[in-house]
N, C-alpha and C positions, 0 to 999 in steps of 0.2 A: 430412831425417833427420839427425839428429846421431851424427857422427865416432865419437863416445866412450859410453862406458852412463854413467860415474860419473869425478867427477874424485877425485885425492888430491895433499892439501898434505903435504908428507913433512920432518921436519923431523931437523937432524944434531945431536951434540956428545955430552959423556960421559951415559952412564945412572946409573942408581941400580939395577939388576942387571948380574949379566953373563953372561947367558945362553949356555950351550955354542952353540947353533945362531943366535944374532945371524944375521943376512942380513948386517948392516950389515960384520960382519968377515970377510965372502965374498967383497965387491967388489974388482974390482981397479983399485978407485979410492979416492982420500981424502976423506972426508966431513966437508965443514966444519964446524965449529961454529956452528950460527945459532940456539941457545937465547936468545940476549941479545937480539937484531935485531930492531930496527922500521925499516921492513916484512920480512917475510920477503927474500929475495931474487927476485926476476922476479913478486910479487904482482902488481901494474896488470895485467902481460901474462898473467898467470894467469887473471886477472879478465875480463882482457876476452876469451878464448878461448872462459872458459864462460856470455858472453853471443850471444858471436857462435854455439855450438853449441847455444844454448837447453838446459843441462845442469841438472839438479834433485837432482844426488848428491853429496855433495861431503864426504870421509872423510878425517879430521886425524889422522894419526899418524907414526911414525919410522923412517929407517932404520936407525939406531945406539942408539936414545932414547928418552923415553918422551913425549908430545907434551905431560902431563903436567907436564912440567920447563920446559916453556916461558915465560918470565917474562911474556910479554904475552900468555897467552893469552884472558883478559878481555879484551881489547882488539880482540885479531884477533875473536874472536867476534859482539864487536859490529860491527866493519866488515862483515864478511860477512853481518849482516843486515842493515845498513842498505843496500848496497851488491847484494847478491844475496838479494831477500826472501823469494824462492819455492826457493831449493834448502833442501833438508834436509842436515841438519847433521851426522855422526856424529862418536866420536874412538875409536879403539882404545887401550885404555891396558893397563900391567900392574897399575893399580889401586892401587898404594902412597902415591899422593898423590890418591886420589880424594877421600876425608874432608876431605883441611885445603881441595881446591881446588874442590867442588863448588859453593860461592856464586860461581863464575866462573864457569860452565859453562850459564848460562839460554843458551835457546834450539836446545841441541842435541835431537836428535828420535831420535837410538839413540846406545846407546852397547856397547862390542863389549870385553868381557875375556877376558885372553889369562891362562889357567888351566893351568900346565902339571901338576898336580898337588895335592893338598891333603893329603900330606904330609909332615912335615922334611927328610926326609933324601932324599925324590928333588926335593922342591925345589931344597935346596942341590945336589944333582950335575947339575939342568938350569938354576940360575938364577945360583948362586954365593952364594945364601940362604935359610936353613933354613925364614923367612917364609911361615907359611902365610894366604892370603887367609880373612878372615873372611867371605866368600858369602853369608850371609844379610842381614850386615851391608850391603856395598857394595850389593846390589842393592837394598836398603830405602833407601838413601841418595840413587843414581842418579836416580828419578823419571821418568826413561824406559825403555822396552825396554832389558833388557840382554840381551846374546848374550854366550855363552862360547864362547872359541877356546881350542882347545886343540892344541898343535904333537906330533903322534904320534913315540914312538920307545920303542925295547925297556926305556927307563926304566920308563914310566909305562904299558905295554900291560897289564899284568896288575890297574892299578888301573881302570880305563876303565870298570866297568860300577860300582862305586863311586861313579864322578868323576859319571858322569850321571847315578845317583837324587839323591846330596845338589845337583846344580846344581837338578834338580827342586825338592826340598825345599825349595829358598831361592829357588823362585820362576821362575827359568831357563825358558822356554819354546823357544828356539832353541840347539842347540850346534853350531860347525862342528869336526869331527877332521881336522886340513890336515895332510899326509902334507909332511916336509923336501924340498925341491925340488931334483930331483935325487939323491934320497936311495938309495941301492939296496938297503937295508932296509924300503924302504915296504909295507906288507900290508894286506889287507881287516879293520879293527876289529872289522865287523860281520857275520861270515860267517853269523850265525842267522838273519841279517833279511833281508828282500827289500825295496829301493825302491819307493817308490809314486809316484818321480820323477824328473824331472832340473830344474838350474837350474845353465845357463849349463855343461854338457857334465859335472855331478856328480852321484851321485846323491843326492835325498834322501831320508830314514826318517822312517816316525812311529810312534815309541817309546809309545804311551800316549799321546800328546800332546803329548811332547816332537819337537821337531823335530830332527833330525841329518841335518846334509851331512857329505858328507868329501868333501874338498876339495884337491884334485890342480892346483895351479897349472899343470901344464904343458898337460893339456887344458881349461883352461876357455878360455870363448871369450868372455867378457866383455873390453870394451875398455875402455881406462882413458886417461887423462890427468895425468900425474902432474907434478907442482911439488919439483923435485928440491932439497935445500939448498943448492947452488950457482947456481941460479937456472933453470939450465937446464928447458924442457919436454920430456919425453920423452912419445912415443906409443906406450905398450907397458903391459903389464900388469907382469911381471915388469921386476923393475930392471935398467938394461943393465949390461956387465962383469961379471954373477954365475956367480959357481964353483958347480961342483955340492958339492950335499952329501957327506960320507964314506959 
């Protein structure tokens, strides 16, 4: 039986938002810059963990960043399947360099956007950009599953049942609502609805046929393997050194 459910390559350096709730500026640790770096840092040992745990999950995204911004990331793409041909491939992005970077992106098998709103001005006060995703667009683009994630807070609470017809609308079949971690504002989105499940200690909804988890880091109980940008492996779900949210 394998250690881990799902591995994640996590990668550091400046973003192209600046999101109030970053994880990345919670740590009480400094996060390298590895956007420019071939190979990532501790890849081989990365590599060879999720041969030796037979692991088939393997999710590319940031802790300060957008995975997006990564200048090799055609490259690492292709290693990972030539090299790991049986895992699947996801990348969590905020979706602003989907369009120019999607001709680099064969082989991935989900892709996961993080949605904090789809209007200006609560963008701009949770992103640091008034930029609103065009949603119909990105996911006609994508070519794989896409999932919206969306980070909960008294911003964007009153838009939420908005947020998930139009993710509908444009296609959206999965949305997770992740409650800030550690957050003491955190509340039930969904107090109308009743669960028809759990996955990995959350529950999930089915809206019509939209799917919604909300999604509680601190109790889930999926185990992770993460490839931290300083090369380090950590065994944990959540990142080590993290402050609670305000």
């Amino acid at each position: 039986m394998p250690r881990h459910d799902f591995a994640q390559l996590l990668f550091g350096g400046p973003c192209n938002l600046r999101c109030r709730d970053c994880v990345g500026r919670a740590l009480a640790w400094e996060v390298p810059d590895t956007l420019g770096a071939w190979p990532p840092p501790g890849l081989l040992r990365f590599g060879a963990r999720l041969r030796a745990e037979g692991l088939r999950e393997l999710s590319l995204s940031g802790v300060n960043t957008d995975p997006l911004l990564y200048r090799h990331l055609g490259r690492l793409l292709g290693w990972l399947r030539a090299e790991h041909p049986g895992v699947r491939l996801s990348l969590h992005t905020n979706g602003r360099l989907l369009l120019a970077r999607r001709a680099e992106l064969e082989g991935l098998t989900r892709l996961s956007l993080s949605v904090p709103s789809l209007r200006p001005a609560t963008c701009l006060a949770l992103t640091g950009s008034p930029e609103v995703l065009d949603l119909p667009a990105l996911v006609r683009a994508a070519l794989v599953p896409v999932k919206v994630s969306v980070l909960l807070g008294p911003e964007n609470r009153a838009e939420l049942p908005e947020l998930l017809e139009r993710a509908r609308a444009a296609g959206v079949r999965r949305v997770a609502l992740r409650q800030r971690v550690g957050a003491r504002d955190a509340y039930d989105p969904l107090p109308a609805h009743r669960p028809v499940g759990l996955f990995a200690g959350n529950p999930v909804y089915d809206l019509d046929g939209l799917e919604v988890s909300v999604w509680d880091f601190a109790r889930t109980t999926l185990r992770a393997l993460s490839l931290l940008p300083d090369g380090r492996l950590e065994d944990g779900y959540l990142l080590p050194g993290l402050r609670a949210a305000a």
